[in-house]
C-alpha positions as CSV (number, residue, x, y, z in Angstrom):
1,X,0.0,0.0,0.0
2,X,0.8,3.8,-0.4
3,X,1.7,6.3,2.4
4,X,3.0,9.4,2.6
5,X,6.3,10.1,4.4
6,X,8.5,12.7,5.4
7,X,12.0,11.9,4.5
8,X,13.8,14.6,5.5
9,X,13.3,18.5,6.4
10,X,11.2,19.6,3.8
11,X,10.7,17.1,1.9
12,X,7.7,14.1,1.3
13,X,7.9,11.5,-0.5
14,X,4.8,8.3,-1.4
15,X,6.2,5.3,-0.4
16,X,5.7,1.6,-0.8
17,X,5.0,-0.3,2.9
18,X,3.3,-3.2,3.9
19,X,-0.2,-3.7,4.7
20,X,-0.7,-4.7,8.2
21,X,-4.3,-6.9,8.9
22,X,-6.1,-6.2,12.3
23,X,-5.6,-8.2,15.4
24,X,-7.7,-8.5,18.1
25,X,-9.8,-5.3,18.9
26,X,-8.1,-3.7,15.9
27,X,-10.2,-2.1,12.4
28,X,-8.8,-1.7,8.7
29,X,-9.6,1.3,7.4
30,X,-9.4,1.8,3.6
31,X,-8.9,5.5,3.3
32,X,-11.1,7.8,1.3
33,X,-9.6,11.1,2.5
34,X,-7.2,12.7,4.6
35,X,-6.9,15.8,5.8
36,X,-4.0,17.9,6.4
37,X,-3.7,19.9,9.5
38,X,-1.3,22.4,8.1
39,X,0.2,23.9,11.0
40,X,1.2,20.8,12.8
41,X,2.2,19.5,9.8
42,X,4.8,21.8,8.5
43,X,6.2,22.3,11.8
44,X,7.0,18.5,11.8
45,X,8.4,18.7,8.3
46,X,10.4,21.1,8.9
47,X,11.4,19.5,12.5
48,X,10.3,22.9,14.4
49,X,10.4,22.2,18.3
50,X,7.5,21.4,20.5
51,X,7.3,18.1,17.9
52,X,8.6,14.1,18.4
53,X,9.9,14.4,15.0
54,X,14.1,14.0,14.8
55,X,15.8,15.7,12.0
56,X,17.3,12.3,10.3
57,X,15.0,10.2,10.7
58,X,11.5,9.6,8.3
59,X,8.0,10.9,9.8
60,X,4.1,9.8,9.4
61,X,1.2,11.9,10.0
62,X,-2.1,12.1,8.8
63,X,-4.3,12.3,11.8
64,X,-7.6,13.0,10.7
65,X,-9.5,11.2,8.0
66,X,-12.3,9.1,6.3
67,X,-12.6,6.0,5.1
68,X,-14.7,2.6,4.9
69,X,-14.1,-0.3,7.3
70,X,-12.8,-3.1,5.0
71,X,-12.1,-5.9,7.9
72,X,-12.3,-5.9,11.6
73,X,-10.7,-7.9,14.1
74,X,-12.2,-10.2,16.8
75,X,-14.1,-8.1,19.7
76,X,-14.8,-5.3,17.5
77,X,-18.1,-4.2,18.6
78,X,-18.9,-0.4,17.7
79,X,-18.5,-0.6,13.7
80,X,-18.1,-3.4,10.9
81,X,-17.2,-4.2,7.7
82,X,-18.7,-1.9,5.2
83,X,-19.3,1.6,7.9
84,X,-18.6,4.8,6.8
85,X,-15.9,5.9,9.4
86,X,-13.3,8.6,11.0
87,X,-10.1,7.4,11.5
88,X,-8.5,9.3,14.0
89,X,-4.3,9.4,14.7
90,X,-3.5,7.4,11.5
91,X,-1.7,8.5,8.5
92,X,-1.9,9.8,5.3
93,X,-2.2,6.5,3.9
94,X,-3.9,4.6,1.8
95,X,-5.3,1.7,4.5
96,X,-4.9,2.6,8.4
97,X,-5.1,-0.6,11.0
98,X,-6.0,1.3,14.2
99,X,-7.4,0.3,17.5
100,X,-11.3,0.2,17.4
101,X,-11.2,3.3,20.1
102,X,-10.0,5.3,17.0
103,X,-12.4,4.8,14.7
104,X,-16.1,6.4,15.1
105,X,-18.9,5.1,12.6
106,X,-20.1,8.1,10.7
107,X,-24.4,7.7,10.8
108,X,-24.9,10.7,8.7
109,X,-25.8,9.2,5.3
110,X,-25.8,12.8,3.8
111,X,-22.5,13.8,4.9
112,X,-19.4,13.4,2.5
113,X,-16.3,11.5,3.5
114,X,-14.2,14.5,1.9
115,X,-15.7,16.9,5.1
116,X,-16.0,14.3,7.6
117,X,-12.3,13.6,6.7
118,X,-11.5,17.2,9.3
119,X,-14.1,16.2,11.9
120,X,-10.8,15.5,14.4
121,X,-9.0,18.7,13.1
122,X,-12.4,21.0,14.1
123,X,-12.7,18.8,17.5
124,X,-9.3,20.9,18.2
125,X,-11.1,23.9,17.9
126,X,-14.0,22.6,19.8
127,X,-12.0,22.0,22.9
128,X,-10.3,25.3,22.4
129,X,-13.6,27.2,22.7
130,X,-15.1,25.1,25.6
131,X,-12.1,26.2,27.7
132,X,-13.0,29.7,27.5
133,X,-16.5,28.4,29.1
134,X,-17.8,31.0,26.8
135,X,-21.7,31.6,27.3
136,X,-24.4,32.8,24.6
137,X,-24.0,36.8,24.3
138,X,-20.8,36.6,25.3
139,X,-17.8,38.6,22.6
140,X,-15.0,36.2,20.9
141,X,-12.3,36.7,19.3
142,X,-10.0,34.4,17.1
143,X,-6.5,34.8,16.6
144,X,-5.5,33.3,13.3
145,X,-7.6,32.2,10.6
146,X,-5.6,28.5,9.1
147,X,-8.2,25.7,9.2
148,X,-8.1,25.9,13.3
149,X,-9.5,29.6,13.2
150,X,-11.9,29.1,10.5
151,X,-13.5,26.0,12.7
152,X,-13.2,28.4,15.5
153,X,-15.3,31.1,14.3
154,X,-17.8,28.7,12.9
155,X,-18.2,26.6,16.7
156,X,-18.1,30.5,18.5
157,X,-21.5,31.8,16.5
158,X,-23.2,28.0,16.7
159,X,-22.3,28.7,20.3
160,X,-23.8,32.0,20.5
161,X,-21.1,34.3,20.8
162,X,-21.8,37.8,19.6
163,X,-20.1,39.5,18.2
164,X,-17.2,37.0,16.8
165,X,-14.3,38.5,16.0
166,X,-11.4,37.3,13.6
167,X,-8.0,38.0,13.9
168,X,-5.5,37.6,10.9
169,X,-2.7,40.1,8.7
170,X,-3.9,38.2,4.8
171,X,-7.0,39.7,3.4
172,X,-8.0,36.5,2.1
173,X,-8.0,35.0,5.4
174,X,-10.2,37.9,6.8
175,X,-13.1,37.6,3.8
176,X,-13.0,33.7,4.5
177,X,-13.7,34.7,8.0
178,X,-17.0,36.8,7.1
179,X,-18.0,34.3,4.6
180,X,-18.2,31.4,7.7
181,X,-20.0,34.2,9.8
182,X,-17.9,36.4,11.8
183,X,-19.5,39.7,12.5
184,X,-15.8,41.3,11.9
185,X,-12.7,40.8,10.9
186,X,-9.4,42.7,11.4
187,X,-6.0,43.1,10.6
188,X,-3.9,42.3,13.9
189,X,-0.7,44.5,12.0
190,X,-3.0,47.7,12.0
191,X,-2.2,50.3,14.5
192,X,-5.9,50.5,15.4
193,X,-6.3,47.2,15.8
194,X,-6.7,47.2,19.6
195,X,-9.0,50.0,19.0
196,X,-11.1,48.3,16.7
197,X,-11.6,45.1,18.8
198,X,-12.7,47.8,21.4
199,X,-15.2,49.3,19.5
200,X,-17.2,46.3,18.3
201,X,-17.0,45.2,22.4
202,X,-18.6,48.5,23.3
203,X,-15.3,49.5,24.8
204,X,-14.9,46.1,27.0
205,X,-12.9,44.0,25.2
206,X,-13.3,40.3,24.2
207,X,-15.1,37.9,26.9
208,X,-13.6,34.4,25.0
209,X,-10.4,34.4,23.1
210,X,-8.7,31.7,20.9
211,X,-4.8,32.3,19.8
212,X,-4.3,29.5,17.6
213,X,-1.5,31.2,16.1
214,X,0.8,29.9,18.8
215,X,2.8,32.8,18.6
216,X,3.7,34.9,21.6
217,X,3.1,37.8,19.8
218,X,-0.6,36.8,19.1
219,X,-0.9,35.9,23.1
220,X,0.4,39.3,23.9
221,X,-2.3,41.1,21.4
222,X,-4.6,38.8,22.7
223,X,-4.4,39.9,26.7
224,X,-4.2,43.8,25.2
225,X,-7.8,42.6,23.6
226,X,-9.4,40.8,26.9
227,X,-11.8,42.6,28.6
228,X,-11.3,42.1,32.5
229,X,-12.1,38.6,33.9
230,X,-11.5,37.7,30.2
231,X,-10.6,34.2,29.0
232,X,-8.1,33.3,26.7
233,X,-7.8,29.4,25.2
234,X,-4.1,28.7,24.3
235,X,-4.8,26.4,20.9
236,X,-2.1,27.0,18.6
237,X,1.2,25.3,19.6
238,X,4.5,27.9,20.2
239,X,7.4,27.0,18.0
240,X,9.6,30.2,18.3
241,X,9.0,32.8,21.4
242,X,9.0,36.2,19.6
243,X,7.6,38.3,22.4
244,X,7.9,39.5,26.1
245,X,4.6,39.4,28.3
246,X,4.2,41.4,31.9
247,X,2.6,38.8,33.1
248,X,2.0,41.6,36.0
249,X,-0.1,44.1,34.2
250,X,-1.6,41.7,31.3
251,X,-2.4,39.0,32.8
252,X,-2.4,38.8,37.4
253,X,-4.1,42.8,37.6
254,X,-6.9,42.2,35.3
255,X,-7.6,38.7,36.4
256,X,-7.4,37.2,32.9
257,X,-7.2,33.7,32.7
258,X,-5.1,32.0,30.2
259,X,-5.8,27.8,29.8
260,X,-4.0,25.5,27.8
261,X,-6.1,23.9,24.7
262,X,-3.6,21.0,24.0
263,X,-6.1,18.2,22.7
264,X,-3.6,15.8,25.4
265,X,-5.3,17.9,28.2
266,X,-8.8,16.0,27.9
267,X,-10.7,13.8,30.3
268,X,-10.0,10.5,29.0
269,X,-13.4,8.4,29.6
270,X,-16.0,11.0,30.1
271,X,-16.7,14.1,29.4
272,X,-17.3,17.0,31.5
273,X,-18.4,20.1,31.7
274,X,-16.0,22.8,29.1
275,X,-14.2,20.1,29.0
276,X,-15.3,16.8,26.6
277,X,-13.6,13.9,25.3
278,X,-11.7,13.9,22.5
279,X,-14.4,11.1,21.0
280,X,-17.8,13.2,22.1
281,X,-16.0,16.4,20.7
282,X,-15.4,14.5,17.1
283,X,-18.7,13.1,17.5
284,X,-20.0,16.6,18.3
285,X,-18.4,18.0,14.7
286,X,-19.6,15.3,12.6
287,X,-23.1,16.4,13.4
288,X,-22.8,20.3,13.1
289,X,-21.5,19.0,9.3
290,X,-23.6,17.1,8.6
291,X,-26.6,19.6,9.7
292,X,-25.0,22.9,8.3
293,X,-23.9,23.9,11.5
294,X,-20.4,24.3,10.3
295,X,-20.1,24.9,6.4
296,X,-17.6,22.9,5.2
297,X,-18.2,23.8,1.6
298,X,-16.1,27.2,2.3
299,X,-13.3,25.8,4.2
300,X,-12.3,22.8,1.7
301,X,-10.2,24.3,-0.4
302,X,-8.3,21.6,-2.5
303,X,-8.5,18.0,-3.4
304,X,-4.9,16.6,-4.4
305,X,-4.1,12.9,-5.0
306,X,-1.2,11.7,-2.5
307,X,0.9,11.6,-5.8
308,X,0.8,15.2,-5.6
309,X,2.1,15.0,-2.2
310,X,5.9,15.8,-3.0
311,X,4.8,18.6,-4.3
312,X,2.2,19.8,-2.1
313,X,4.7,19.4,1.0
314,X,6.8,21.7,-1.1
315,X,4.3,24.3,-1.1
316,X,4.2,24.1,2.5
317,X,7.6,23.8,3.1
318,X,7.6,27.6,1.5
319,X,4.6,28.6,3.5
320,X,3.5,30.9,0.8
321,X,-0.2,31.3,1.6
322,X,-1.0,27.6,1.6
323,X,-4.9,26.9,1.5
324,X,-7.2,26.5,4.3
325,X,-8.5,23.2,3.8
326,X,-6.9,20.5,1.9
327,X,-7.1,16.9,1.4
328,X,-5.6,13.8,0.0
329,X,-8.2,11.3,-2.5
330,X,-6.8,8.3,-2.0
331,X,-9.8,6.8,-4.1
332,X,-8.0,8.7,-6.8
333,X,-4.6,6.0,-6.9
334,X,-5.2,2.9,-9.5
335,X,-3.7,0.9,-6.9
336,X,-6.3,-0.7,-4.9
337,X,-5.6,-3.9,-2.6
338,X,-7.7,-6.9,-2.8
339,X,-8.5,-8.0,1.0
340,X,-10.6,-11.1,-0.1
């Protein structure tokens, strides 16, 4: 079978590897789709810190996609042969033999594998928002409008929010973020930024914010931005510290609250209040797509067959304005494995 590796800094390659049939309490997944999580993912091919990836040696990822259950093995209760599933922490690949905790049968009939494929991806924002244990009528604000910010703003209005505010320097970015609803969007390199955010808060500030820019830049804008008891969701993950914060004035004065939104920092077996597993959370996403809760007609941006992928790691390597939403088709390779 065919999976998608990266061989060294910058560069992926489609390799050749074996096909591994389940075990015991273990699902094949043949993959329709899979989605990439840009950020995440060009940090780890370019070996950025704050990831497990080593400079010389190859790396998989791939952690959210679609697929249909093509074997199962014995005590395999929740799905079987033939579902429509997630597949969650594989990798781009063209089968994925998980455990059965990581798949979850997708019952929407109407919903298409090619949007269900980021159902894990907007579960990241989902967690993110829950954090800020923002409340209907309450002001948000997103910092940073890649695929996490545009699921962000799309959860913050189902949610109630008002207004929702978007946060990001590329034009673009800022229209995508009024076509999936935000009330306003502005430029964070303005020098009336701070006074814009003011002004559509009625002078208070945001209630909820999200930096999933992971910059410490973003995180410093965002406490200027908080109105007082304010709380901010930490999403994005920091790779280079470009900014000093006093902690003093920002941050202990106001009483602003800053929690991390690392998807690692859920309860495990139940979910709780602001706080939900990583499973009900996915679950939660594949409904609001499949019910036009979150529009994921606006935020798919490209459909690329993993033969592309060379060259589509390229363009992220380069991290010239690389689009929102894109997935790999693996229906599109002529290879296809005979499991009978």
């Amino acid at each position: 079978m065919k999976r998608i590796v990266f061989t060294e800094i910058g560069k992926a390659e489609l390799w050749d590897v074996d096909l591994l049939l389940p075990k015991a309490g273990e699902v094949l997944v043949e993959m329709a789709y899979t989605a990439i999580s840009a950020g995440t993912e060009r940090a780890v091919l370019m070996r950025m810190p704050n990831t497990q990836a080593k400079a010389n040696e190859p790396a998989v990822l791939g952690y959210s996609g679609s697929g249909i259950v093509k074997a199962i093995g014995e005590g395999v209760r929740s799905v079987k042969v033939g579902d429509r599933v997630l597949c969650i922490w594989g990798t781009h690949s063209q089968f994925n033999t998980v455990p059965e905790r990581k798949v979850i049968k997708i019952e929407a009939d109407g919903l298409k594998l090619e949007h269900a494929a980021f159902a894990l991806i907007a579960a990241f924002s989902a967690a993110g928002i829950r954090k800020t244990r923002l409340e209907f009528g309450e002001s948000a604000l997103v910092f940073g409008m890649g695929i996490l910010g545009a699921f962000a703003v799309q959860i913050c209005r189902a949610a109630g929010a008002f207004p929702v505010i978007a946060a990001d320097p590329l034009p673009q970015r800022r229209r995508l973020a009024l076509d999936l609803g935000a009330d306003c969007a502005f430029d964070p390199k303005d020098g009336s930024f701070y006074e814009a955010v003011k002004s559509a808060t009625d002078g208070r500030g945001a209630n909820a914010i999200v930096e999933v820019t992971g910059k410490a830049e973003a995180l410093n804008q965002a406490l200027h931005c908080a109105a007082p008891l304010g709380r901010i969701s930490l999403l994005g993950c920091t790779r280079v510290s470009d900014a000093a914060i006093d902690y003093y004035q920002q941050i202990h004065k106001p009483g602003v609250t800053i929690v991390g939104a690392h998807t690692n920092a859920r309860p495990k077996l139940e979910s709780q209040p602001h706080n939900w597993t990583e499973r009900d959370d996915c679950l939660a996403m594949l409904n609001f797509m499949a019910h036009g809760r979150v529009e994921m007609s606006k935020i798919l941006s490209e459909v690329c067959s993993p033969q592309d992928a060379p060259a589509v790691y390229r363009r992220l390597a380069e991290n010239k304005d690389f689009p929102v939403g894109v997935v790999f088709d693996w229906t599109r390779l002529k290879e296809r494995r005979d499991l009978t």
